[in-house]
N, C-alpha and C positions, 0 to 999 in steps of 0.2 A: 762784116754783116753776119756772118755765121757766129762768130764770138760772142756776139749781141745777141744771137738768136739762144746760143747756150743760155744765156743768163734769162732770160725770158721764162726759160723750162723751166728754173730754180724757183719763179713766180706764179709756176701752175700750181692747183689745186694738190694735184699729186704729189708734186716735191713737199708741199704741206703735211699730207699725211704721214708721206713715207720719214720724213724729219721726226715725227712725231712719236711716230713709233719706235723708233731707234733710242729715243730719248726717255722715254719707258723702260722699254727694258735693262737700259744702261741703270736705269733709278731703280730697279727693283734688283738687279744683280747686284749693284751695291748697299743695298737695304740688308740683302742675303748674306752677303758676305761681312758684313759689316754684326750682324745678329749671331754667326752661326763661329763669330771667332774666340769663343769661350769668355766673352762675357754675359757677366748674369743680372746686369745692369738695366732695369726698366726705368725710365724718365716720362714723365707725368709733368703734361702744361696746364696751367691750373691759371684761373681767374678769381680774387676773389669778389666778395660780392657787394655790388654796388652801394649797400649802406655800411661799408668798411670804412672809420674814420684815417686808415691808413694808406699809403700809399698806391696810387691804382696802375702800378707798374708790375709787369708779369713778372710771376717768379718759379722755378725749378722744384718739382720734387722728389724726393728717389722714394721709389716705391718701397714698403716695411719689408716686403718679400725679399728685399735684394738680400745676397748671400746665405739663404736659409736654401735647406736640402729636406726632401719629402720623400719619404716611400709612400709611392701612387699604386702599388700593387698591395700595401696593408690598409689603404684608404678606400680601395673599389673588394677587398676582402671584407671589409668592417662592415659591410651594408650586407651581408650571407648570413640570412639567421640559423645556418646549419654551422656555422664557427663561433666556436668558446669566444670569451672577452676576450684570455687569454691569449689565443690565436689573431683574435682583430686588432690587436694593439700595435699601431705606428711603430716603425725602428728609429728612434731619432737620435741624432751624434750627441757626444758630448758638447761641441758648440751651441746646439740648439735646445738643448737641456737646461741652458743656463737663460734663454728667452721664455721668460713665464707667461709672458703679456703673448704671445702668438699663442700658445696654447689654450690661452679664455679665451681667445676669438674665433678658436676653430667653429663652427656650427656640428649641433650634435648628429649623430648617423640617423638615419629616419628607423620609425620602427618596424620590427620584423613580421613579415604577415602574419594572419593568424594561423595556426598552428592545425595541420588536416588529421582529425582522428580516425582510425582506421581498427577495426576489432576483428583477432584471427590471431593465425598463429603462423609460424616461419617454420617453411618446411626445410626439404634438408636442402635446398636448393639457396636460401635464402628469400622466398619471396613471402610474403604474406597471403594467405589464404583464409577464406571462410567456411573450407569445407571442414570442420571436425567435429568428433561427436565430444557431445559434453559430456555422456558419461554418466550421468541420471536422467529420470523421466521427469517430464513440465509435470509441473505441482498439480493441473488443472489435468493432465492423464492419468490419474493416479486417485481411486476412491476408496473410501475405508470399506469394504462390502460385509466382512460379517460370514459365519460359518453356517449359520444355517438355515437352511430352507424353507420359504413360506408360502400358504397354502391358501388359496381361496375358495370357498363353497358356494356354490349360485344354487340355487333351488325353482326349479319348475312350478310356476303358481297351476298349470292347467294340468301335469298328471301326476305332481310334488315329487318331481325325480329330482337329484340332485349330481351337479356334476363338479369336476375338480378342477382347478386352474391354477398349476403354479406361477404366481406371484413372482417369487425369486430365488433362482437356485442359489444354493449355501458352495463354499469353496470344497474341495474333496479334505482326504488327510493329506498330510503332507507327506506321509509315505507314496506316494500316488504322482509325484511332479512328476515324473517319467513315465508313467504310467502308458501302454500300448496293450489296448484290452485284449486284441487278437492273440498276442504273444505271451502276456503274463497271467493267462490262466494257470495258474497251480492248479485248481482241483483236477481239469482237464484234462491238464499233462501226465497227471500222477497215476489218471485210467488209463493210460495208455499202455498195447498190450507190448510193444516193443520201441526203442529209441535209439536201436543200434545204427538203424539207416538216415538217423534227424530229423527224425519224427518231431522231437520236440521243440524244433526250429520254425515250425510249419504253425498256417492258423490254426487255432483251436477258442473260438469265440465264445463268448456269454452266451447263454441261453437268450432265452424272446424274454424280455422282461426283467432282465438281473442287468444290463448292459449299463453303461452311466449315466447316473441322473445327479450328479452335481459338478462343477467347476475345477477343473485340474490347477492347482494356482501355481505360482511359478517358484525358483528356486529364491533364498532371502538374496538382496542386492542384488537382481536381475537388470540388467541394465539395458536402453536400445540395442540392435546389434552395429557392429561397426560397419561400416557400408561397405560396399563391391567398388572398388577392386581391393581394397584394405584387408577385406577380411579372406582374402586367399591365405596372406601370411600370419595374420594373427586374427582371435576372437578374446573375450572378453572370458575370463576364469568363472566369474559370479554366474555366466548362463550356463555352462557344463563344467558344473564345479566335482571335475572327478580328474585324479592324477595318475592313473595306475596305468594307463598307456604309456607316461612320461618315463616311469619304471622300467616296463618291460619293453616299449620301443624308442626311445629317447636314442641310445646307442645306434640305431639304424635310420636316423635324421627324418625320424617320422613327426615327431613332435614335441617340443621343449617349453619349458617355464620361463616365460620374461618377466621379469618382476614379480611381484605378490599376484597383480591381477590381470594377467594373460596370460593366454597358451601362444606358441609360436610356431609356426608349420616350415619348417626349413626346404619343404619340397621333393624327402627324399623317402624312399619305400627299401622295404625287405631284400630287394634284388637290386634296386638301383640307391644304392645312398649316393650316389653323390649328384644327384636330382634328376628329377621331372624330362627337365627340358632335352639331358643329354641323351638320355634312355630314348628316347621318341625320336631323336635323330640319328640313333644306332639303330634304329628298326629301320627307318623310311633308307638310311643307305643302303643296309643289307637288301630289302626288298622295292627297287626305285620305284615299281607300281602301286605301292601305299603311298599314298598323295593325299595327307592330311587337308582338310578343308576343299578334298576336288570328288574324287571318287570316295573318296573313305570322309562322310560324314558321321556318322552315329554308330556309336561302340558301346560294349559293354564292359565292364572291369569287372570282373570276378573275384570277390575275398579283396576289394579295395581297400580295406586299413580306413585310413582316414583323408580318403580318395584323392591323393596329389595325383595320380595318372591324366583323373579326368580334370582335375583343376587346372592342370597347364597346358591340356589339349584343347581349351575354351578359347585360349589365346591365338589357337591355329584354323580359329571356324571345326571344331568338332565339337557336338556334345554327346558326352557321355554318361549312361546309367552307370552309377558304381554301386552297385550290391554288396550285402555282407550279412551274416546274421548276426542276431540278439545273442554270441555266445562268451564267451571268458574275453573277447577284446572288448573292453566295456566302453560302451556310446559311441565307437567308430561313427556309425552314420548320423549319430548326434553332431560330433566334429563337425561331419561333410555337409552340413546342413547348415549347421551355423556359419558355415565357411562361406555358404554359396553357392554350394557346388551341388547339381543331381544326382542324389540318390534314393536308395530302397532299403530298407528291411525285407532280404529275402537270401532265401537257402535252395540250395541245390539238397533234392532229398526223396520224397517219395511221388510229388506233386509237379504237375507241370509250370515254370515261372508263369508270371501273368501277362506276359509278352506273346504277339503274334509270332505267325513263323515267319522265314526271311526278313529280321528284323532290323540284324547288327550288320552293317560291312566289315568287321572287324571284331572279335571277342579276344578278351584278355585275361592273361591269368600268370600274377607274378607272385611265386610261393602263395598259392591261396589255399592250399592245406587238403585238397579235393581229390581222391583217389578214383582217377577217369577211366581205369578199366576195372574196376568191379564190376559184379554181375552181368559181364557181358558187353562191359563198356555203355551201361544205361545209361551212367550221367552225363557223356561224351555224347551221346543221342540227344539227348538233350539240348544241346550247344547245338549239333548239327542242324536240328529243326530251327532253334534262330536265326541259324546265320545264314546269311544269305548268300544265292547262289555265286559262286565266283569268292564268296567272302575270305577273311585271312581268320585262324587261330593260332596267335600270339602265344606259347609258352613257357616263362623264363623259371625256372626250375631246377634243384640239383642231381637228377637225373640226366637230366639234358648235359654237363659237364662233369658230371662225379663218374670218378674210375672207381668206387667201392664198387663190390660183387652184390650187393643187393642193391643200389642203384642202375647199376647194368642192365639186374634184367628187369627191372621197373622199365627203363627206356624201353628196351626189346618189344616187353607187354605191348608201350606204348605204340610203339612204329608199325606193331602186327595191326594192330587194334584199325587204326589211322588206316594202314594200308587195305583193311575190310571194308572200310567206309569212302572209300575212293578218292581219298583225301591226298594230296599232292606236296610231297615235303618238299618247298621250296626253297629253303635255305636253312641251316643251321650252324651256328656262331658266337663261340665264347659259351654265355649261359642263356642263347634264346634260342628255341626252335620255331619256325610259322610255317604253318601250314596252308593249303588253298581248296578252297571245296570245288568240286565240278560245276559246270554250267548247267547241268540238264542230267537225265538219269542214264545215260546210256551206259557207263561202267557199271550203275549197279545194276542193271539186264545183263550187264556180259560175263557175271562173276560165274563162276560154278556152282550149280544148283545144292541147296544144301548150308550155304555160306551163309553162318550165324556175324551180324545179324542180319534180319533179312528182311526185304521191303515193306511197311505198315499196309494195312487194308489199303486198295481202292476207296471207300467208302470212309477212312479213317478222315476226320476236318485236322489240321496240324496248329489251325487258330482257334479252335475250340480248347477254354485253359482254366475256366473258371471252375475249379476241386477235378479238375481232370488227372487220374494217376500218370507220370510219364512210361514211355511204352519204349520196349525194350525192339525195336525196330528202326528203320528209318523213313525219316518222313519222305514222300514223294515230291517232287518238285513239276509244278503244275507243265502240263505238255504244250499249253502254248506260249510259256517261257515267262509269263509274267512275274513280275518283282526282279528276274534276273538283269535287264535292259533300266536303271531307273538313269536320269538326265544326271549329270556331275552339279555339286551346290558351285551357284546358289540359286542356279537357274530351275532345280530339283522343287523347290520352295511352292512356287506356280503353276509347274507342271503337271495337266490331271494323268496320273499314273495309270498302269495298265488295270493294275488292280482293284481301280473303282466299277471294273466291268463286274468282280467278282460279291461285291457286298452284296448283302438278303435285303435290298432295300425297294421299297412300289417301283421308283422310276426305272428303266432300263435306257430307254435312247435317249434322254434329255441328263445321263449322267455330269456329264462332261459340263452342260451348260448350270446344273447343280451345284456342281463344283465351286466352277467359276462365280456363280451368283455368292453361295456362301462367304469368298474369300472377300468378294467387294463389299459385302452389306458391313463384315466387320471391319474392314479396313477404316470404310467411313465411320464407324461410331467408334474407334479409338482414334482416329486423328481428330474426331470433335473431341476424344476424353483431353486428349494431349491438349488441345486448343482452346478448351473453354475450362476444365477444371485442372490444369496443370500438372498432368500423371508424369511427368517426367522431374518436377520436384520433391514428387513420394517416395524417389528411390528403393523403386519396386525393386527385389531381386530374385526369392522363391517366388511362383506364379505357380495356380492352379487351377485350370480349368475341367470343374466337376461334372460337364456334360460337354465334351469337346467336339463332337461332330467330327467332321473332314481337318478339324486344327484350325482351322478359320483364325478364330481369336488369337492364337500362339503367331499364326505368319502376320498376322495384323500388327504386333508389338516388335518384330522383325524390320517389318516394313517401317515403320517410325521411329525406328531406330531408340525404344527402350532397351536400355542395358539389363534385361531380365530374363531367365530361360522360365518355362511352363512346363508343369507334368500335365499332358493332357489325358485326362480321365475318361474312358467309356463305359458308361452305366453296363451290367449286364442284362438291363430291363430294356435296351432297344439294342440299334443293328450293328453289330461289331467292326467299327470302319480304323481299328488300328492300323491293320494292311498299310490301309491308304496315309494315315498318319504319320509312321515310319519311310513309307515311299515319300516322302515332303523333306525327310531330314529334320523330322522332328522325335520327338518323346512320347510315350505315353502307355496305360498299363489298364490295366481290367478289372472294373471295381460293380461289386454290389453296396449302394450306399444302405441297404437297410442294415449294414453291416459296420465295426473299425474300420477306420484305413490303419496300414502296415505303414505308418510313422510315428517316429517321437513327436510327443507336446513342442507346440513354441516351432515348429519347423517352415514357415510358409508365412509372407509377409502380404501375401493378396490372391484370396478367394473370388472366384467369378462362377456364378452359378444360372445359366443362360436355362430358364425353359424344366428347371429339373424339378422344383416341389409339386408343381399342378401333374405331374407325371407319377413321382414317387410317394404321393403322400395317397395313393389307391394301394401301396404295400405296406404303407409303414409309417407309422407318427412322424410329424415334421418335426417334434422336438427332440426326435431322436439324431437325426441328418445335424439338427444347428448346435447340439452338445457336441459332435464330434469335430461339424467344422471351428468351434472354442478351442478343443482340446490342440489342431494343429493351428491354428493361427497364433501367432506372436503377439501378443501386448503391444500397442500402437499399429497394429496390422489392419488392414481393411478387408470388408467384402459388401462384393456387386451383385444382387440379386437381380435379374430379368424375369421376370411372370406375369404371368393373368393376375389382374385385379385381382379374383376371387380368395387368392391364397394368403394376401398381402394386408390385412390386418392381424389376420391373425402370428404371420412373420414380425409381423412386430411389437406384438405382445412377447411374442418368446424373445426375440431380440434384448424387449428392454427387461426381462426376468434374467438375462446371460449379463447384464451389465455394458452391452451395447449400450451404443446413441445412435439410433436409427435416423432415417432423413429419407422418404419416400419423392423422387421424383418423376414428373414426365419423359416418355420418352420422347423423339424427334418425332413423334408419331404426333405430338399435341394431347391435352389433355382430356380429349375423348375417347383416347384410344384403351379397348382392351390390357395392357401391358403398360406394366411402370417397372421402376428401379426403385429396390431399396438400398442405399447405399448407408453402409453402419462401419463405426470405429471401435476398435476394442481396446476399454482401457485396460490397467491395468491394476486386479483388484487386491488387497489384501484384506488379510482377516483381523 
């Protein structure tokens, strides 16, 4: 009965399946092994078709593939439209060479996408880019203008007076493209009654009414400039087409010829050839408390060459003024300017720089040719009044390492000098000396009575500089210590300084909330500039703001992160707030606009002029202010006028006599407000 019972099991459902399955896989194991035993043999059952007068018996067919060999890896290559024919062509044997009929029946590769154009150039990285300059100006920037000036007469019908309107100013000579009115008075230098101390380095302006009255044009084949950061290393030959720095400093990796049409900036100076970068990390180790980009914000270079000092220190969050004169190094601050880089036309000489006091955290001076203890060590007085308290001076010099006997006692001069001024040698090494100024005046109280030099008036201002002679003294440094204490960048930028207590301006307790309101108002209307008219595609990079205030506008371009540095300008016709400008960790210099500015033509790619014609045009002709802003703008450069209605037709009458294209809009104010913008393009004109 149990026997019987086993076979019963073999008639369950289970035994069913589990047969079933065993019987599967036996059939597909030998499916496998039967397929995978190196034959290449396919078998094809085939029917044919019911109206075949032939036999309707199944028959066998081998498939045409049997014993043919394929390269599958030149078959899935041949469909890559980035591989030659060449390359996509099948490996086939010689047995299969000799089957023609399989080769008509291949189907052909499909065809290859279309093909993506992409326009730019391959940098040295290998990738394609669209950032490059072409190298000429668009046809549409570019107008035939014509040399000379045309004049209009309107005539008075009620008392037949008659007045004059130029029309449109004519281009200058073309001896004139460099042209810097301040500096290149001949007649004015020639009355001079001595030039032994660089008198003739110093302004010496046109008279009221001789000043420019036509179009400084530019040099032939002037071209856009190359952008930032490009043009640290190279600028374009055709815009400062002068070679004689390549002669006399070429040898000291100051500046080299690349090809027919660039100059190339290798990065290196007088004292440091073998560049920028090493130089500034042989200071900060010697002195570990010079912390580029923390405490040591804003410097000045002294006798800058063709300022690589401050070009490589921009990389480190510092900017730098680099100064030099108009003298035998021809266009030095032209270089600097075209390069990018901040600087001045200006001399150490009989005149106070146009800089406040406590300016620089740091002054510089690498062989810059300046004799610091003459008369008393005036010019070194000088330095002292800008730098600020605690500040460093940087002197790399052949004194400082030369064993000759007349360099020795140059040094000596020097350490007496330094050591009168209560100046603190804190290190010296190889060929640089630096020094540290006091916090506060207590050494110079403690000197011995009689000690040349000796302290400036009480009463003496040390930011009073506009045609002020320098004084043969030392500045005092304010007692309750303001400018010495300023916040480290970048936190410096926002923070109202001590020094806004001390400005000549109405408010007194609402300083601070002044401040702050200024920094906000501009913040907002550059990040609409950014937002609605796309200021970070204009590849701003000189900036100049002709009535800067507290800097407002310069930290507003900060804050938004435009790659451009600003000279901030302070009229001398309102309240001297450099102090506070400088405290921010910014720029900025002291200017009468009824006057030149002390730069070369073509130097400044964007003019902003907030609030200044309704102001200055009570001194002085407005068409005297927009001839000079021509003369420093760049062809394809902009400028942003902010004003009263009231000034702004007539802004654009002179505008479009300069060969602007002026374009008056509303401000965020709506267009009933007092104040628009003129925003104009300058093309670029020839004769």
């Amino acid at each position: 009965m149990k026997l019987l019972g086993n076979f019963d099991f073999l008639k369950s459902q289970t035994a069913i399946k589990f047969a079933a399955f065993v019987f599967i896989s036996v059939s597909f194991f030998y499916l496998g092994k039967h397929w995978s035993d190196g034959s290449r043999q396919l078998v094809f059952f085939s029917r044919q078709s019911p109206s075949s007068t032939t036999s309707s018996v199944p028959t066998v067919a081998i498939s045409p593939n049997f014993n043919k060999e394929f390269n599958i890896s030149a078959l899935i290559n041949a469909t890559d439209p980035e591989t030659s024919p060449e390359e996509a062509a099948p490996v086939i044997s010689n047995e299969q060479q000799s089957v023609s009929a399989l080769e008509t029946a291949q189907p052909p590769p499909p065809p290859p996408p279309p093909e993506i154009k992409s326009y730019g150039i391959v940098d040295e990285n290998g990738t394609m880019s669209d950032e490059f300059e072409i190298g000429e100006f668009d046809p549409d920037l570019v107008e035939n203008w014509g040399n000379g000036t045309e004049i209009e007469t309107e005539t008075n019908k009620e008392d037949a007076k008659s007045t004059f309107r130029v029309k449109k100013f004519g281009l200058c000579d073309e001896s004139m493209r460099e042209y810097i009115p301040c500096l290149d008075n001949v007649e004015a230098i020639k009355r001079l009654k001595s030039t032994k101390n660089g008198e003739r380095f110093e302004r010496h302006c046109p008279e009221k009414g001789k000043g420019l009255n036509c179009l400084v044009p530019p040099p032939k084949g002037y071209r856009p400039p190359i952008p930032w950061p490009r043009s640290r290393d190279e600028v374009w030959f055709s815009n400062v087409p002068h070679s004689r720095l390549v002669d006399d400093k070429g040898g000291q990796n100051w500046i080299s010829r690349k090809g027919k049409d660039k100059f190339k900036f290798p990065g290196g100076g007088t004292q440091f050839i073998h560049g920028a970068d090493q130089y500034l990390d042989q200071i900060s180790k010697m002195v570990p408390e010079i912390t580029f980009g923390h405490h040591i914000r804003v410097v000045m270079d002294v006798g800058c060459g063709v300022a690589s000092f401050g070009a490589y220190l921009l990389s480190r969050n510092v900017i730098a003024m680099s100064i030099a004169p108009k003298d035998v190094h021809e266009n030095q601050i032209q270089f600097a300017l075209e390069r990018g880089v901040p600087a001045m036309v200006a001399a150490f000489a009989t005149r106070r720089l146009l800089y406040p006091s406590q300016a620089f955290d740091l002054i510089h001076c690498s062989r810059c040719r300046i004799n610091w203890t003459r008369d008393d060590g005036i010019l070194l007085l000088e330095v002292n009044r800008m730098l600020r308290a605690g500040g460093y001076f940087a002197w790399a010099a052949q004194p400082v390492y030369k064993h000759e006997q007349a360099l020795e006692e140059q040094w000596e001069e020097m350490l007496n000098l330094t050591t009168r001024l209560c100046w603190n040698l804190v290190k010296k090494e190889g060929y640089i000396a630096i020094w540290q100024k006091p916090f506060n005046n207590s050494c110079y109280l403690s000197r011995e009575t009689g000690t040349i030099p000796p302290l400036c008036d009480p009463n003496d201002d040390p930011d009073n500089v506009w045609y002020v002679d320098i004084k043969a003294c030392i500045s005092r440094l304010p007692e309750n210590g303001y400018g010495a204490d300023v916040a480290p960048w970048p936190a410096r930028l926002q923070t109202p300084p001590d020094r806004l207590q001390s400005i000549n301006i109405d408010s007194y307790i609402a300083r601070k909330e002044h401040f702050e309101a200024e920094s906000k108002y501009w913040n907002e209307i550059v990040a609409s500039y950014v937002r609605s008219l796309h200021w970070k595609k204009f590849k701003l990079r000189n900036v100049m703001d002709m009535r800067a205030g507290f800097g407002g506008f310069a930290a507003a371009l900060i804050d938004n992160q435009l790659d451009a540095w600003v000279l901030n300008v302070v009229p001398v016709s309102g309240p001297n707030t450099l102090p506070v400008i400088y405290d921010r960790g910014l720029i900025g210099v002291m200017h009468d606009w009824c006057e030149p500015f002390d730069t070369y033509p073509r130097t400044y790619d964007f003019l902003h002029a907030a609030g200044l014609f309704s102001i200055e045009r009570k001194r002085c002709n407005m068409s005297t202010i927009m001839l000079e802003m021509d003369r420093i703008l760049r062809p394809g450069g902009r400028v942003y006028i902010r004003d009263s209605l009231d000034v702004m037709d007539e802004l654009q009458d002179i505008a479009k006599a300069m060969g602007w294209h002026p374009a008056l809009r509303d401000t965020s104010e709506g267009p009933h407000a007092n104040y628009r913008v003129l925003a104009c393009d300058k093309r670029l004109l020839h004769g």
